[in-house]
mmCIF file of the N, C-alpha and C atoms, coordinates in Angstrom:
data_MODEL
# 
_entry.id   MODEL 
# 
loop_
_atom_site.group_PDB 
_atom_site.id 
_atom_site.type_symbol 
_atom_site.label_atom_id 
_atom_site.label_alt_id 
_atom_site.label_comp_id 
_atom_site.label_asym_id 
_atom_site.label_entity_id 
_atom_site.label_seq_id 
_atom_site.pdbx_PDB_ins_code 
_atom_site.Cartn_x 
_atom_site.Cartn_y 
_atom_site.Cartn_z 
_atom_site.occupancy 
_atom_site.B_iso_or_equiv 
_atom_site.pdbx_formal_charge 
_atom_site.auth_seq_id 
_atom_site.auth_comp_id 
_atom_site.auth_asym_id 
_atom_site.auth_atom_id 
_atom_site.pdbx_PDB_model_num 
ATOM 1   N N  . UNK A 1 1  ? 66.258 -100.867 42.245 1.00 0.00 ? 1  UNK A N  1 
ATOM 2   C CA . UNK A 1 1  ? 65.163 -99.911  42.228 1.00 0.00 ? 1  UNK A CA 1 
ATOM 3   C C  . UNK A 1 1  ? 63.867 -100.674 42.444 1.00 0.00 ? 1  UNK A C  1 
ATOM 4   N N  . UNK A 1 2  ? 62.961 -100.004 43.307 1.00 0.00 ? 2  UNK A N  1 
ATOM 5   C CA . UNK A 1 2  ? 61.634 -100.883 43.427 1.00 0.00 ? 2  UNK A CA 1 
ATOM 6   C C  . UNK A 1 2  ? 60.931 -100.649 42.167 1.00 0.00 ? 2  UNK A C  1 
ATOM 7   N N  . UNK A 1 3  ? 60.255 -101.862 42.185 1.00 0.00 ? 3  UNK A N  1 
ATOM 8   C CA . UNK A 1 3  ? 59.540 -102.056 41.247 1.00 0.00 ? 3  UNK A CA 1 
ATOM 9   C C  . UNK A 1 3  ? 60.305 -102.514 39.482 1.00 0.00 ? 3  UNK A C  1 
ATOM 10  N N  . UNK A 1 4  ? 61.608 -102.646 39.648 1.00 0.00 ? 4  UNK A N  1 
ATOM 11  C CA . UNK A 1 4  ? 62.402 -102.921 38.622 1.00 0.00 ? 4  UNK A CA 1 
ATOM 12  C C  . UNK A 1 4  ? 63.158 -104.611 39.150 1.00 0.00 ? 4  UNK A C  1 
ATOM 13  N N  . UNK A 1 5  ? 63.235 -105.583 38.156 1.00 0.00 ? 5  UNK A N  1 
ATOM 14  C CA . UNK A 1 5  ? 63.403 -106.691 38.340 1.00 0.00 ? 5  UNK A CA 1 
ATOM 15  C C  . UNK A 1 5  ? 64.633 -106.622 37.107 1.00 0.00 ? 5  UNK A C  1 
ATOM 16  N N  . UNK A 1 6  ? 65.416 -107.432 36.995 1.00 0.00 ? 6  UNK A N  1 
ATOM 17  C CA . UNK A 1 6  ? 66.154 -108.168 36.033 1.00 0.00 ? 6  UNK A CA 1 
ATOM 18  C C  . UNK A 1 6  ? 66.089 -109.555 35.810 1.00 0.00 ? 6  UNK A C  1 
ATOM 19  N N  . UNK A 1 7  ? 66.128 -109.945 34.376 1.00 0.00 ? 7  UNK A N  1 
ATOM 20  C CA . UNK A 1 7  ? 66.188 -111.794 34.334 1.00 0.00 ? 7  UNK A CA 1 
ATOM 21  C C  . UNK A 1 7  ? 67.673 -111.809 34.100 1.00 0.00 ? 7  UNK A C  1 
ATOM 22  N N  . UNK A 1 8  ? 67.744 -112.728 34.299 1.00 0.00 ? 8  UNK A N  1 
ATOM 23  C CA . UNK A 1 8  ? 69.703 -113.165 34.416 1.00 0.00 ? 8  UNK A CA 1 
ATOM 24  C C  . UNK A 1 8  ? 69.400 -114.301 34.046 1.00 0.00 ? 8  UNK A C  1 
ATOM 25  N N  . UNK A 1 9  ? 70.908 -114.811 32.835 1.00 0.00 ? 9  UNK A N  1 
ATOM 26  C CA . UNK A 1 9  ? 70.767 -116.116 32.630 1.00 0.00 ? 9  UNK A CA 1 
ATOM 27  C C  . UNK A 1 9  ? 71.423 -116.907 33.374 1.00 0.00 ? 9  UNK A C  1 
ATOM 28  N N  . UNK A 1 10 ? 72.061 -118.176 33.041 1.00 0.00 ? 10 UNK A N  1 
ATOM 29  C CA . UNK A 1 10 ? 72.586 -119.066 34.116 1.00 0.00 ? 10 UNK A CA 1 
ATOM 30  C C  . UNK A 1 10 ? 74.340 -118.905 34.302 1.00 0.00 ? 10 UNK A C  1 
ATOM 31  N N  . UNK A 1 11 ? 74.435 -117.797 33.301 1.00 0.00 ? 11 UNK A N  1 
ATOM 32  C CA . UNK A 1 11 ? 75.507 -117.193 33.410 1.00 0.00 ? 11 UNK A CA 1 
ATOM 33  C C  . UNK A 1 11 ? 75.594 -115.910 34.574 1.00 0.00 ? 11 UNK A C  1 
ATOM 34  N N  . UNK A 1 12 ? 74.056 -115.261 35.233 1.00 0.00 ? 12 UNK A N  1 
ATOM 35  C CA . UNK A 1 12 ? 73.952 -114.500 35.735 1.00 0.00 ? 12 UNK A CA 1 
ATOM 36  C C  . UNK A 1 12 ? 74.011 -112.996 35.537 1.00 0.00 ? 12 UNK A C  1 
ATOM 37  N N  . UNK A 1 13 ? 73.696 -113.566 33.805 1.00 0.00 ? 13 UNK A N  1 
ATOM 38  C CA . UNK A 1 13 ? 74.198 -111.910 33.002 1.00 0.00 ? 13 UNK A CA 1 
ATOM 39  C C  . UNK A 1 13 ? 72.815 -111.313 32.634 1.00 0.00 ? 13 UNK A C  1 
ATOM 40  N N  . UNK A 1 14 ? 71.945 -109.909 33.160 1.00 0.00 ? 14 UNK A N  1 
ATOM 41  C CA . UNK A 1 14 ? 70.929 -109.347 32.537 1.00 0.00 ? 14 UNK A CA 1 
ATOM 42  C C  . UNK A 1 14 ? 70.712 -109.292 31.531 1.00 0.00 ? 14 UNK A C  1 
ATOM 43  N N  . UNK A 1 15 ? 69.889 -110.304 31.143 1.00 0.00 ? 15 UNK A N  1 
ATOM 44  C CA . UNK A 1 15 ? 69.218 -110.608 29.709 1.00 0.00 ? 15 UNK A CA 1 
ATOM 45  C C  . UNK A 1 15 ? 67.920 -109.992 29.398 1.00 0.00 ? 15 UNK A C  1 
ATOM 46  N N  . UNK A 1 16 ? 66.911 -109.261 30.335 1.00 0.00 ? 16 UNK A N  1 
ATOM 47  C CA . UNK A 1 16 ? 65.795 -108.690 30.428 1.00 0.00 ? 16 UNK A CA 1 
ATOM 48  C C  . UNK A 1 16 ? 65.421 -107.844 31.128 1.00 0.00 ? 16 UNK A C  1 
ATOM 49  N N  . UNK A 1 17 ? 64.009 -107.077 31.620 1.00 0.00 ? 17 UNK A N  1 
ATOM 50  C CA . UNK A 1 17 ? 63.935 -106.426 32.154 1.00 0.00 ? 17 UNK A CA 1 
ATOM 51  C C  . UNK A 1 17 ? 62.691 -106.383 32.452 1.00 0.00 ? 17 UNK A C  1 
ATOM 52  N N  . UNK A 1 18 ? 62.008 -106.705 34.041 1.00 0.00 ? 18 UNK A N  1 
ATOM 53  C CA . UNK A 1 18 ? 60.553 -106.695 33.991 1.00 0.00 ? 18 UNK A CA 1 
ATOM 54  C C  . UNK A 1 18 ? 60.567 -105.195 35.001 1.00 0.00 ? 18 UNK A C  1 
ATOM 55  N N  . UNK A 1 19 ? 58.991 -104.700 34.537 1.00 0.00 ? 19 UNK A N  1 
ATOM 56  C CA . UNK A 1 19 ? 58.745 -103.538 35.344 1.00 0.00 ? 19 UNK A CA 1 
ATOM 57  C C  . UNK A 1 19 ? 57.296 -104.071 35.928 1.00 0.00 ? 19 UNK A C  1 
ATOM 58  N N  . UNK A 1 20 ? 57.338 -103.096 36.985 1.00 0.00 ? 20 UNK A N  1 
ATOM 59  C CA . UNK A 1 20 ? 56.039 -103.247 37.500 1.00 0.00 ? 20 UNK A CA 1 
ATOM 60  C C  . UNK A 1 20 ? 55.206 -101.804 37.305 1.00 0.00 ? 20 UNK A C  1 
ATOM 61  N N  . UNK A 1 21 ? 54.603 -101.969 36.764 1.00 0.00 ? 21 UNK A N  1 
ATOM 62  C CA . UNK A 1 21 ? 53.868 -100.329 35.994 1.00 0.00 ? 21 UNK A CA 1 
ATOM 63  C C  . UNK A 1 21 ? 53.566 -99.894  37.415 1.00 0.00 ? 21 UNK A C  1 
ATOM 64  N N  . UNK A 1 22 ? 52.511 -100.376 37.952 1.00 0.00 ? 22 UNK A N  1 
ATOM 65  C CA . UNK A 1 22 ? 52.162 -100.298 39.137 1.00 0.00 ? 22 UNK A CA 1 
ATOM 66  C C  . UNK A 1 22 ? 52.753 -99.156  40.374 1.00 0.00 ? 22 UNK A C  1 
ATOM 67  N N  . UNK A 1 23 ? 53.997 -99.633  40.829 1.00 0.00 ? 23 UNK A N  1 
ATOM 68  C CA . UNK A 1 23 ? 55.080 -99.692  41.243 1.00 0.00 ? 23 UNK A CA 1 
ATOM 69  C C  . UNK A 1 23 ? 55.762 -98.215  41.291 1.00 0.00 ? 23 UNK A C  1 
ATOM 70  N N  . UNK A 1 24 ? 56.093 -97.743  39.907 1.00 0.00 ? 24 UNK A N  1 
ATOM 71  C CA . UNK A 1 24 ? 56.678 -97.024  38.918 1.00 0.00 ? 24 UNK A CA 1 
ATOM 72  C C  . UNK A 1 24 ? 55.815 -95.983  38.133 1.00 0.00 ? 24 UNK A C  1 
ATOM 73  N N  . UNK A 1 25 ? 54.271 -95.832  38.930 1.00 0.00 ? 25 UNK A N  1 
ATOM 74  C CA . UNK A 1 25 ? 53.342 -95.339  37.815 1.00 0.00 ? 25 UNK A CA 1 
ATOM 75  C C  . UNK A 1 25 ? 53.969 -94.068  37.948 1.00 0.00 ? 25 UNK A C  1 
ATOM 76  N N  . UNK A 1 26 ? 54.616 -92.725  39.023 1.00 0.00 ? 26 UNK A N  1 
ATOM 77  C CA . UNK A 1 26 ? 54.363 -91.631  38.748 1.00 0.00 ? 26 UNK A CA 1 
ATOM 78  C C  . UNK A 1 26 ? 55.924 -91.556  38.258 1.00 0.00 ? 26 UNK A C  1 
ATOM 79  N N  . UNK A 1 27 ? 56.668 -92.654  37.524 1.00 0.00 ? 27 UNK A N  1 
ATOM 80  C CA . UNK A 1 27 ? 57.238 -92.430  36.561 1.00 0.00 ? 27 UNK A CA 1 
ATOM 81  C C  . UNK A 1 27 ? 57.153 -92.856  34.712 1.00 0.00 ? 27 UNK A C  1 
ATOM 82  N N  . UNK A 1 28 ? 55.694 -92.876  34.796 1.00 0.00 ? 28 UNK A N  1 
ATOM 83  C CA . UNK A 1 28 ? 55.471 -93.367  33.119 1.00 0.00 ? 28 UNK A CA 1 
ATOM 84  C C  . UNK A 1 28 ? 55.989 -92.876  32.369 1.00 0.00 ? 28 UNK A C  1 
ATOM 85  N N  . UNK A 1 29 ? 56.123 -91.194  32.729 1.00 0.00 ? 29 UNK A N  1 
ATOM 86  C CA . UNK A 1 29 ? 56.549 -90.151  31.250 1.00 0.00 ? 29 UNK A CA 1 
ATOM 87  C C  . UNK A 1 29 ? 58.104 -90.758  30.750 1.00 0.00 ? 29 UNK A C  1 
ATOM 88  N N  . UNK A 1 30 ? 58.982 -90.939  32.054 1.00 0.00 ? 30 UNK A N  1 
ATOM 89  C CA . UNK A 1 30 ? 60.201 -91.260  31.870 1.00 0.00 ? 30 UNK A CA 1 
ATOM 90  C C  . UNK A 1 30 ? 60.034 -92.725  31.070 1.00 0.00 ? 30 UNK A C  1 
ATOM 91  N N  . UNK A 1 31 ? 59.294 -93.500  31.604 1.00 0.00 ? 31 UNK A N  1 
ATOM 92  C CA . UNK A 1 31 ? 59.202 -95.001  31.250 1.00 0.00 ? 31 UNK A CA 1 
ATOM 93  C C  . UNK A 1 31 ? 59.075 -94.809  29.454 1.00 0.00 ? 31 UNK A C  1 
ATOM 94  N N  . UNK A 1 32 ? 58.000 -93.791  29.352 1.00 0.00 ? 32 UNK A N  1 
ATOM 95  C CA . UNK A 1 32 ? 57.180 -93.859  27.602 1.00 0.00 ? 32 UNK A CA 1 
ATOM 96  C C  . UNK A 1 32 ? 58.639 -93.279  27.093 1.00 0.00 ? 32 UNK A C  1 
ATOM 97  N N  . UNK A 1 33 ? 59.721 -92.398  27.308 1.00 0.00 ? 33 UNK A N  1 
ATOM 98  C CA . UNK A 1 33 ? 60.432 -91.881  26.671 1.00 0.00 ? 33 UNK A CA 1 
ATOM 99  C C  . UNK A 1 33 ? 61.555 -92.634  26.315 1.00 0.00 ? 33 UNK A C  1 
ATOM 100 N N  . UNK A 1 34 ? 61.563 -93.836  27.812 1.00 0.00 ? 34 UNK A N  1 
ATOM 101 C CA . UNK A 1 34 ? 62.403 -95.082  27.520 1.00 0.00 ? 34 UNK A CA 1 
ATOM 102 C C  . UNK A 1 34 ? 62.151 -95.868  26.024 1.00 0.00 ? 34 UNK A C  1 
ATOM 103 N N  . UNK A 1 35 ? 60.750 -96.301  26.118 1.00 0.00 ? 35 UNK A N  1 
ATOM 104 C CA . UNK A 1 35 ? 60.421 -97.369  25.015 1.00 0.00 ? 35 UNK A CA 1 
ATOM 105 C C  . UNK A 1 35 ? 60.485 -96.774  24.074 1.00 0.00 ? 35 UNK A C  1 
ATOM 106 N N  . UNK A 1 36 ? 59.720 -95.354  23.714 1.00 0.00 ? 36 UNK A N  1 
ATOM 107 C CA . UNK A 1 36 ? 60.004 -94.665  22.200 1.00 0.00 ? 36 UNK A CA 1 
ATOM 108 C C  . UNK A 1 36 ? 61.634 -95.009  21.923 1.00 0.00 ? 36 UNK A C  1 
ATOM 109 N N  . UNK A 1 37 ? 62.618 -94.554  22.398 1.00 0.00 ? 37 UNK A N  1 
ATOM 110 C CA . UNK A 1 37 ? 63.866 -94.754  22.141 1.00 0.00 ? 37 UNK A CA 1 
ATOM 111 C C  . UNK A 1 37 ? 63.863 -95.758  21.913 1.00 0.00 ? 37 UNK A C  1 
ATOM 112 N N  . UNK A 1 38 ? 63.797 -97.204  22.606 1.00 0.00 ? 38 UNK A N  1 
ATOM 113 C CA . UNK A 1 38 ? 63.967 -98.695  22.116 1.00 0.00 ? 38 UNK A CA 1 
ATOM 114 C C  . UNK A 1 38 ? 63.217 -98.652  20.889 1.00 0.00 ? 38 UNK A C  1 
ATOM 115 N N  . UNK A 1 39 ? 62.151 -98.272  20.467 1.00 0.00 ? 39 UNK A N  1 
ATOM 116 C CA . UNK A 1 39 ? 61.549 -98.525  19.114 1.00 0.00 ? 39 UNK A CA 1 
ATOM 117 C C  . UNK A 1 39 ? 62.263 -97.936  18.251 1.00 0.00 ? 39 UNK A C  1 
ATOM 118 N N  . UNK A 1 40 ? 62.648 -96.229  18.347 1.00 0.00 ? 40 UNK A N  1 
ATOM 119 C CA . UNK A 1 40 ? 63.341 -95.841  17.271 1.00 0.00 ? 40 UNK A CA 1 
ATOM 120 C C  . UNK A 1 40 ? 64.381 -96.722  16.946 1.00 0.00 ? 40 UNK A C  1 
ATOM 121 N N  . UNK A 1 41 ? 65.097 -97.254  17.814 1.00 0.00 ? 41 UNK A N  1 
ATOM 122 C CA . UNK A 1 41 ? 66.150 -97.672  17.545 1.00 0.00 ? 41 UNK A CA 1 
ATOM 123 C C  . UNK A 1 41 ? 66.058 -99.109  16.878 1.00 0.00 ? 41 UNK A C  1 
ATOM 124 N N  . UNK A 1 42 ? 65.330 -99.617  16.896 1.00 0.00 ? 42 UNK A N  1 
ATOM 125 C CA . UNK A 1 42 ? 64.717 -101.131 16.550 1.00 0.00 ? 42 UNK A CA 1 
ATOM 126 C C  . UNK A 1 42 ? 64.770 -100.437 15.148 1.00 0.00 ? 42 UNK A C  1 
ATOM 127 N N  . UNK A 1 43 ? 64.006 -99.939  14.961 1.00 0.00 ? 43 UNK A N  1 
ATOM 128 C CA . UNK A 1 43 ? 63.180 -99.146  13.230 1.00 0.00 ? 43 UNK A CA 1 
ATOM 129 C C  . UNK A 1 43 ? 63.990 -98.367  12.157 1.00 0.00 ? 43 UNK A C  1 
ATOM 130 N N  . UNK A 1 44 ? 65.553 -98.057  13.084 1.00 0.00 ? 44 UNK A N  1 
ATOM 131 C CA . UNK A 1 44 ? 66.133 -97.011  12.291 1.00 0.00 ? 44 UNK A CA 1 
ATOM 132 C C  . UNK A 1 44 ? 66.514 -97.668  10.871 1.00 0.00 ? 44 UNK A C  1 
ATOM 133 N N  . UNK A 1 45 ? 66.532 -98.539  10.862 1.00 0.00 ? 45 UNK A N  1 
ATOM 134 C CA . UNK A 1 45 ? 67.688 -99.238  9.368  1.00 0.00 ? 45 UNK A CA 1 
ATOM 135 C C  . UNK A 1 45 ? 66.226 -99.413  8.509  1.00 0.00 ? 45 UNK A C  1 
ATOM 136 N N  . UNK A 1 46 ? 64.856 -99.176  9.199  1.00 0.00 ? 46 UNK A N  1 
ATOM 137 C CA . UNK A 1 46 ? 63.412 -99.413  8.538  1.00 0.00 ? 46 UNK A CA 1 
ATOM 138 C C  . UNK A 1 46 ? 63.606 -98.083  6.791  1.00 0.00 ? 46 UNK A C  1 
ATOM 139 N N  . UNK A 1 47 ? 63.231 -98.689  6.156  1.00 0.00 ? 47 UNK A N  1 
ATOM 140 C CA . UNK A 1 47 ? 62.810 -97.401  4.416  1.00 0.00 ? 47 UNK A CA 1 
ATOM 141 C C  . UNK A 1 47 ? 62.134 -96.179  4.954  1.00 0.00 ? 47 UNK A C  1 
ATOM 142 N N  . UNK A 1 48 ? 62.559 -94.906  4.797  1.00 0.00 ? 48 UNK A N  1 
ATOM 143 C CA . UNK A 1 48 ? 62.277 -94.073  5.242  1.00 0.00 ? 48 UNK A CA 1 
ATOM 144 C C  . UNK A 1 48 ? 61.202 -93.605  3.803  1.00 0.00 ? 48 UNK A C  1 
ATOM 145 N N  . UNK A 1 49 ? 60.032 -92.891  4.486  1.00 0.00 ? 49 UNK A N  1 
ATOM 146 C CA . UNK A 1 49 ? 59.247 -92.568  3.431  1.00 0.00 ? 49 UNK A CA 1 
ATOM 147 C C  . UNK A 1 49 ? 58.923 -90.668  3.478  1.00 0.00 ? 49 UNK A C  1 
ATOM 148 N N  . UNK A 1 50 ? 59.038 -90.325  2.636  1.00 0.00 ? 50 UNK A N  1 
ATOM 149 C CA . UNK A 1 50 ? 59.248 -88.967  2.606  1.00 0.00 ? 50 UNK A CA 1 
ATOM 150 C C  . UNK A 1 50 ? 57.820 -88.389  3.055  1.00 0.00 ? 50 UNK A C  1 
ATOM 151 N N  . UNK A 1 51 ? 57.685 -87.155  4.280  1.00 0.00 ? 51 UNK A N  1 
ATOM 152 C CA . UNK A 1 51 ? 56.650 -86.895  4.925  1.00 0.00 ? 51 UNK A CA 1 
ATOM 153 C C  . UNK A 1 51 ? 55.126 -86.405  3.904  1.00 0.00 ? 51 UNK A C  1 
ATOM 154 N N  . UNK A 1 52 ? 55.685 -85.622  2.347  1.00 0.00 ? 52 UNK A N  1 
ATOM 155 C CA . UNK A 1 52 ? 54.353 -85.352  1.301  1.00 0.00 ? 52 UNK A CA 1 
ATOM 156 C C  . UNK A 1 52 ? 54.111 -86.747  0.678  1.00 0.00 ? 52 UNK A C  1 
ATOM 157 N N  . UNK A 1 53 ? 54.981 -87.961  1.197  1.00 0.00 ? 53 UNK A N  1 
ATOM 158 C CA . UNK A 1 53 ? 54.140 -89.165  0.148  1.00 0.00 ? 53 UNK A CA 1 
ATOM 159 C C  . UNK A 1 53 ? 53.276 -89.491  1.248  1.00 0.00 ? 53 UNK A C  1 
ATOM 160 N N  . UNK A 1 54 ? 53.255 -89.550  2.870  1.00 0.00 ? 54 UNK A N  1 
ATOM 161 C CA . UNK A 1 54 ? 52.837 -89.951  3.817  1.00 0.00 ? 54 UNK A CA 1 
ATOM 162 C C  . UNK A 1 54 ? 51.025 -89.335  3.514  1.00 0.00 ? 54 UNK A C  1 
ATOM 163 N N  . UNK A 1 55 ? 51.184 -87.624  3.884  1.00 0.00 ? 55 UNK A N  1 
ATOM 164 C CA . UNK A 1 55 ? 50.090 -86.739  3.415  1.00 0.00 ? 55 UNK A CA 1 
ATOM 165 C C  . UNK A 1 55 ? 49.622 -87.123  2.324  1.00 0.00 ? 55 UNK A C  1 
ATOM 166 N N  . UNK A 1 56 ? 50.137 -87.363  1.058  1.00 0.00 ? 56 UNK A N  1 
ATOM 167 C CA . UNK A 1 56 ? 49.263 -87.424  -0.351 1.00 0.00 ? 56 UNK A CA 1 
ATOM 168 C C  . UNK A 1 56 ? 48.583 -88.923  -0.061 1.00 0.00 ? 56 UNK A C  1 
ATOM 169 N N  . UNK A 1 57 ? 49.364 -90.094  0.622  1.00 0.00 ? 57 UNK A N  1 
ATOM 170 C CA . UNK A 1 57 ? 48.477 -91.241  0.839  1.00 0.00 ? 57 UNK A CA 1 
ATOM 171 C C  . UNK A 1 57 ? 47.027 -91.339  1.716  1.00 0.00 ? 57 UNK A C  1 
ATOM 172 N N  . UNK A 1 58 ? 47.189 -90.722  2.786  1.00 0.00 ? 58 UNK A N  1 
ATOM 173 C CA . UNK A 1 58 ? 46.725 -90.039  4.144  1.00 0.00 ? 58 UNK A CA 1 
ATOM 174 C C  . UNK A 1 58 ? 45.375 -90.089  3.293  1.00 0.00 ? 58 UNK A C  1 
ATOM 175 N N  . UNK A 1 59 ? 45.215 -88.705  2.600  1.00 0.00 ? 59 UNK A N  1 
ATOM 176 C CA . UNK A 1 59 ? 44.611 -87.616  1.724  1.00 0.00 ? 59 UNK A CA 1 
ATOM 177 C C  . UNK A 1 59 ? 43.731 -89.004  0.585  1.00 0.00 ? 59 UNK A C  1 
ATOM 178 N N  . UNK A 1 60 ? 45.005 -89.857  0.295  1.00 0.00 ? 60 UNK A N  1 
ATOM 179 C CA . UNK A 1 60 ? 44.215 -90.716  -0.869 1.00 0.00 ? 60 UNK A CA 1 
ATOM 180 C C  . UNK A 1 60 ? 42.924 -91.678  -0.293 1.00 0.00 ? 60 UNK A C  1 
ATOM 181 N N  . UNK A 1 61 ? 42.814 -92.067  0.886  1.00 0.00 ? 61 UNK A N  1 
ATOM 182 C CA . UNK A 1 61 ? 42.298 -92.993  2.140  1.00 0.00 ? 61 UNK A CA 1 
ATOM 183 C C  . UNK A 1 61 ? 41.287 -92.274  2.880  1.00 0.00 ? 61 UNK A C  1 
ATOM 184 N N  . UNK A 1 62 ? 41.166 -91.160  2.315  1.00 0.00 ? 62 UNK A N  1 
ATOM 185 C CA . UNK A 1 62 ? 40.198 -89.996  3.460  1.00 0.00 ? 62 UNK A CA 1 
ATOM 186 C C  . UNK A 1 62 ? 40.919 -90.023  4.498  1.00 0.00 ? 62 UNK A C  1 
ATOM 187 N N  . UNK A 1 63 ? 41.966 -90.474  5.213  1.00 0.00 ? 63 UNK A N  1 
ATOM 188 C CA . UNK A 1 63 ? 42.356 -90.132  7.001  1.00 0.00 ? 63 UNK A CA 1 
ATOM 189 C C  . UNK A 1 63 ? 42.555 -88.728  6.653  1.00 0.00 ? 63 UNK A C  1 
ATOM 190 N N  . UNK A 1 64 ? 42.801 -87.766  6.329  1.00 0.00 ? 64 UNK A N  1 
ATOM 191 C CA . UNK A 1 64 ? 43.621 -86.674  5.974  1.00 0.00 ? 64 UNK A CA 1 
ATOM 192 C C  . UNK A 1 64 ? 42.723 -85.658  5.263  1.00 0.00 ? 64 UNK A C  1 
# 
């Protein structure tokens, strides 16, 4: 795909993935929906904090 590269190691096995934003711009939406997924998935095993302690902190800080 243009604008999509792979790094390969010396085994020749895709170890990475470079993009060219550029390239690929009038596909960002797809691109942003890519990385959210890689993050959720990075984060899932992360302490989940229940959404009224989030608000009551928010609220404690003035953001809220």
């Amino acid at each position: 795909m243009k604008g999509i590269n792979f790094i390969t190691n010396n085994k020749n096995e895709k170890i990475a993935v470079q993009i060219d934003l550029k390239t690929i711009e009038k596909h960002h939406e797809a691109i942003e929906d890519l990385l959210d997924g890689i993050i959720a998935e990075a984060r899932k095993d992360e302490e989940k904090i229940p959404l009224s302690k989030v608000i009551k902190n928010l609220k404690k800080i003035g953001k809220l």
